[in-house]
KOLDRENTOR-627548 format. One record per residue (C-alpha): x, y, z; residue number from 0; residue in three letters. Coordinates in steps of 0.2 Angstrom, whole numbers. Layout:
BEGIN
@x->X | y->Y | z->Z | i->NUM | aa->ALA
...
This chain:
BEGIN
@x->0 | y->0 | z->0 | i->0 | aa->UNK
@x->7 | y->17 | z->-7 | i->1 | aa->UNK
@x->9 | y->30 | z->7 | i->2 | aa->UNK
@x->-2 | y->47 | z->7 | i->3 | aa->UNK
@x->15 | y->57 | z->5 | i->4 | aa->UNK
@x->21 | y->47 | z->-9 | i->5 | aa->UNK
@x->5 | y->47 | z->-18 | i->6 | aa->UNK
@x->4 | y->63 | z->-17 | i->7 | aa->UNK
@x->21 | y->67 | z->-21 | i->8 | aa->UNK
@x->16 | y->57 | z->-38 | i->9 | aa->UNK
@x->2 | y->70 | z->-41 | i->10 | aa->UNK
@x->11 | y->84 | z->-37 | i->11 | aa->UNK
@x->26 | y->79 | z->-50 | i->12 | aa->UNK
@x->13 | y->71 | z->-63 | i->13 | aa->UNK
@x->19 | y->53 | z->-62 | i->14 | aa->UNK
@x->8 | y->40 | z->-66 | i->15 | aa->UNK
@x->20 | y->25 | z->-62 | i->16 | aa->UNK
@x->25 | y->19 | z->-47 | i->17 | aa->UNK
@x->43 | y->27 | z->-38 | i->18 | aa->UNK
@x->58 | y->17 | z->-42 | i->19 | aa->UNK
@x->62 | y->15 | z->-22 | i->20 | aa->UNK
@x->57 | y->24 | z->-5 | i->21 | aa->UNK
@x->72 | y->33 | z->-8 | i->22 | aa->UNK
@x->70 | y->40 | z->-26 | i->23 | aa->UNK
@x->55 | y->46 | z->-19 | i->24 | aa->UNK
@x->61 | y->54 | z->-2 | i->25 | aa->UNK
@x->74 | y->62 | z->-16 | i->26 | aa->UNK
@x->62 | y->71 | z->-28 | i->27 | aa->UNK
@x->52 | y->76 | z->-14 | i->28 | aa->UNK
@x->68 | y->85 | z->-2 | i->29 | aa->UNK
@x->72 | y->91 | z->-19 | i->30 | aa->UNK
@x->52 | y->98 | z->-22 | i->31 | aa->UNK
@x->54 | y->105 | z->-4 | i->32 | aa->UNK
@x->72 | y->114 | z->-7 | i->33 | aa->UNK
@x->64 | y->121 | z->-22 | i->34 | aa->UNK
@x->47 | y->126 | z->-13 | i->35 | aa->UNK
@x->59 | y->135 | z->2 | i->36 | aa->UNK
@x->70 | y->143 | z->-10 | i->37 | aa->UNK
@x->54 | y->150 | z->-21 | i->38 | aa->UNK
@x->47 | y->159 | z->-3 | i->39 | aa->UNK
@x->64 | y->164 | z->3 | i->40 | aa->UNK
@x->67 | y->172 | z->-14 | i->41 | aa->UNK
@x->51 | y->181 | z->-15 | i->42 | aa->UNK
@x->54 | y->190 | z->3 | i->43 | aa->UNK
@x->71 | y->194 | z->-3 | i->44 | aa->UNK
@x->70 | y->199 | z->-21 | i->45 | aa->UNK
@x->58 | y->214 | z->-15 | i->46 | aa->UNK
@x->76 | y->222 | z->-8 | i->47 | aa->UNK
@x->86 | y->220 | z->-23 | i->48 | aa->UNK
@x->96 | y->206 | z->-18 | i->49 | aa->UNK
@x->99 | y->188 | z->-24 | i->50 | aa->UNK
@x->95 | y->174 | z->-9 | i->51 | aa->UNK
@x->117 | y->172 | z->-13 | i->52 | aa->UNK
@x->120 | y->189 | z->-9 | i->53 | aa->UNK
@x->107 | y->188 | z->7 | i->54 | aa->UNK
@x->118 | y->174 | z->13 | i->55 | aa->UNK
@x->136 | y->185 | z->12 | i->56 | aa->UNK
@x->128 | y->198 | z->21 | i->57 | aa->UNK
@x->123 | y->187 | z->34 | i->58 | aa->UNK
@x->138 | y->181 | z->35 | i->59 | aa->UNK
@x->147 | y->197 | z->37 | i->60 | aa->UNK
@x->133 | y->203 | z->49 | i->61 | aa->UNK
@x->138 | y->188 | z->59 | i->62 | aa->UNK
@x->157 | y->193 | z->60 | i->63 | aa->UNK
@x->152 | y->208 | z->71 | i->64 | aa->UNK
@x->162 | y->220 | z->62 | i->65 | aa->UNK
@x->177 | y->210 | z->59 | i->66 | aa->UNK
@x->181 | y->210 | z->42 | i->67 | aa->UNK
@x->180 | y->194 | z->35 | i->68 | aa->UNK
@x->195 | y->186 | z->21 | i->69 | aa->UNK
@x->186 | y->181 | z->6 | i->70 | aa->UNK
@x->189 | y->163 | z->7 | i->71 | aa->UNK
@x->180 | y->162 | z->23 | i->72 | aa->UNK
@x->166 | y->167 | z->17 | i->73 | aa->UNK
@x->164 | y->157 | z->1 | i->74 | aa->UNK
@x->168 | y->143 | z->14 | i->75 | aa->UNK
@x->150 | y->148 | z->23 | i->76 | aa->UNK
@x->139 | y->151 | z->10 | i->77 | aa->UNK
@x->125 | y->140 | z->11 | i->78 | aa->UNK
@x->124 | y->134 | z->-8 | i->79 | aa->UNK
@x->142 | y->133 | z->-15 | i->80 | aa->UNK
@x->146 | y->145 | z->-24 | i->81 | aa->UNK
@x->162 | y->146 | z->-37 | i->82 | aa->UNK
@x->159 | y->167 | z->-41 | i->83 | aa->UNK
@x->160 | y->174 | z->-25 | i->84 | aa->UNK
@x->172 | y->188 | z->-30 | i->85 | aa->UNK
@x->156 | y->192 | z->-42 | i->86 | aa->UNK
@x->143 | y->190 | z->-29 | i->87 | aa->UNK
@x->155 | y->204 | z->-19 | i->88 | aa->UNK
@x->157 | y->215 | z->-34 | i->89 | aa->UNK
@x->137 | y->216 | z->-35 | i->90 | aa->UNK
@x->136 | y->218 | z->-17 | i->91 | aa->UNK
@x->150 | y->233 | z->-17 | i->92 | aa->UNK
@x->143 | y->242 | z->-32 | i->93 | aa->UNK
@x->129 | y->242 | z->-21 | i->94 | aa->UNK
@x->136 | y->250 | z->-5 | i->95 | aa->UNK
@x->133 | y->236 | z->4 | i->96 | aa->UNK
@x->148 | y->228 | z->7 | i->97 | aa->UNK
@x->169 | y->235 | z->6 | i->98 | aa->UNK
@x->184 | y->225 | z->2 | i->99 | aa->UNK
@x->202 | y->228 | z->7 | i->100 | aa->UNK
@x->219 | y->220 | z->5 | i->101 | aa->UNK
@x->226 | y->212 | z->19 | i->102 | aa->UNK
@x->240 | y->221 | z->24 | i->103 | aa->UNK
@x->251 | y->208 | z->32 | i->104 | aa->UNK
@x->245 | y->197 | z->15 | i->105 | aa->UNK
@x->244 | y->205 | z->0 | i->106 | aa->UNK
@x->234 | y->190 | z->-9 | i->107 | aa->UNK
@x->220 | y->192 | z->4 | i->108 | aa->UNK
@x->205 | y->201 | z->3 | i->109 | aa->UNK
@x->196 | y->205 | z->18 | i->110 | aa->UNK
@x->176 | y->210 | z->16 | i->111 | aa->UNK
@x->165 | y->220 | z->27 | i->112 | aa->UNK
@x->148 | y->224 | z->29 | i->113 | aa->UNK
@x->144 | y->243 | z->28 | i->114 | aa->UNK
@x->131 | y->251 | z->37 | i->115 | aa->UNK
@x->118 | y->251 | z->23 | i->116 | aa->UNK
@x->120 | y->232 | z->22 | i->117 | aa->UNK
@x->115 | y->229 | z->42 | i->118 | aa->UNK
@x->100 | y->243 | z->39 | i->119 | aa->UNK
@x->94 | y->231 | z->24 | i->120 | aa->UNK
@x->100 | y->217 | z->33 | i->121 | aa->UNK
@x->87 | y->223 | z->48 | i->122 | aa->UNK
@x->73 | y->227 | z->37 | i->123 | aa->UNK
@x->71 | y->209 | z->31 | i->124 | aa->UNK
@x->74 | y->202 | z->49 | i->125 | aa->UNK
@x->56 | y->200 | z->52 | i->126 | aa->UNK
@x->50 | y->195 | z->36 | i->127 | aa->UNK
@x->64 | y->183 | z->36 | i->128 | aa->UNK
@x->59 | y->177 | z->52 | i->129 | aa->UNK
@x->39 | y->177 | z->46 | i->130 | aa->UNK
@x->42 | y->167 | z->30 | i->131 | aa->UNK
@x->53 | y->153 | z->41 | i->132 | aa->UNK
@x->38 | y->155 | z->55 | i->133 | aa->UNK
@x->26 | y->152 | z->39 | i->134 | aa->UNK
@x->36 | y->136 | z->31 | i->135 | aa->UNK
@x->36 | y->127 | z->47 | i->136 | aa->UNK
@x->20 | y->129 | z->54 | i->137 | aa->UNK
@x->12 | y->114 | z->50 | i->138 | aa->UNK
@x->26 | y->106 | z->62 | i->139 | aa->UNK
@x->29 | y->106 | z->79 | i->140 | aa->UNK
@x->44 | y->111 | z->87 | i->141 | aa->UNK
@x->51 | y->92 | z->89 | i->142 | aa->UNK
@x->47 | y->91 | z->73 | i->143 | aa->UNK
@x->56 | y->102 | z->66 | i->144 | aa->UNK
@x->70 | y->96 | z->79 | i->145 | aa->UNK
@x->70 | y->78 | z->70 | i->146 | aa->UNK
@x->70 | y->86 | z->51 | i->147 | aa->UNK
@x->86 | y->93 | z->57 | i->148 | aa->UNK
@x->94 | y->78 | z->61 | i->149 | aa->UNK
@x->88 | y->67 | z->47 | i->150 | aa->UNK
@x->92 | y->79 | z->36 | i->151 | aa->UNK
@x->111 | y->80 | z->45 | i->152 | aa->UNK
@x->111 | y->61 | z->44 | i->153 | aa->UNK
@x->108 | y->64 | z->25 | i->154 | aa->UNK
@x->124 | y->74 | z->24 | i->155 | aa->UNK
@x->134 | y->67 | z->36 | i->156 | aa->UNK
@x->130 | y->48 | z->36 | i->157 | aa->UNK
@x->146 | y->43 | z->43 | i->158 | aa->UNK
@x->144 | y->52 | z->60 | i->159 | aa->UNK
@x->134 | y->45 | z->76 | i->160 | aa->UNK
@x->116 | y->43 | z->76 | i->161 | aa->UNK
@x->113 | y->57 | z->94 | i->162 | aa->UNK
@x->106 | y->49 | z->108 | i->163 | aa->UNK
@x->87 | y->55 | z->108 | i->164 | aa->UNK
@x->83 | y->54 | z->90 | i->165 | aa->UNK
């Protein structure tokens, strides 16, 4: 007997057959989800004038706390990967929202900043950031949304220990 999810993951992607496995399925659906959160995290950011990439840096650099972060570092906390970072920061400078320097003590480095215009957009989508996740999850409870978090962990980290709990 096919699952209600499954099913309905079959009517949602107009297939008529059967899924391959219980794991092809949980795949296109994670990857119908990703694409579902990305679309609503899009739409509250687009509104600014930013991609969801260049939302990412500056939440990065807002995390730094004014310490200017090397550019590596960044491209190493992007949540998508991302090979055009030095792109990504060229949009973001021309927009006054974030300053790069060479590193004084390392003239290959380049350290980035976030400038006061970027925290003020920054704060301006905080709420509405903080509404569309609100509004993703709200069909789930909080332990819920504890255990996504760790299957989906054990999805990208399958070699690490099963926590205690879960």
């Amino acid at each position: 007997m096919e699952r209600t999810s499954v099913r309905r993951l079959r009517e949602e992607i107009r297939q008529s057959k059967p899924f391959q496995s219980a794991s092809h399925a949980a795949a296109l659906a994670l990857i119908r989800t990703v694409d579902e959160v990305r679309r609503r995290a899009s739409e509250m950011v687009d509104l600014s004038g930013i991609s969801m990439e260049q939302y990412n840096v500056l939440r990065i650099l807002r995390g730094s706390r004014g310490t200017p972060m090397p550019v590596l570092d960044i491209a190493a906390r992007l949540l998508e990967r991302n090979p055009g970072i030095t792109r990504l920061l060229d949009k973001l400078e021309t927009k006054g929202l974030v300053t790069r320097v060479r590193c004084t003590h390392d003239r290959r480095q380049v350290l980035c900043s976030i400038t006061e215009t970027g925290l003020a957009l920054l704060k301006s989508l905080d709420k509405p950031a903080e509404q569309a996740n609100q509004s993703l999850f709200a069909a789930l409870s909080e332990s819920e949304i504890y255990k996504l978090i760790d299957l989906l962990d054990r999805i990208r980290h399958p070699e690490r220990p099963k926590e205690s709990g879960t």
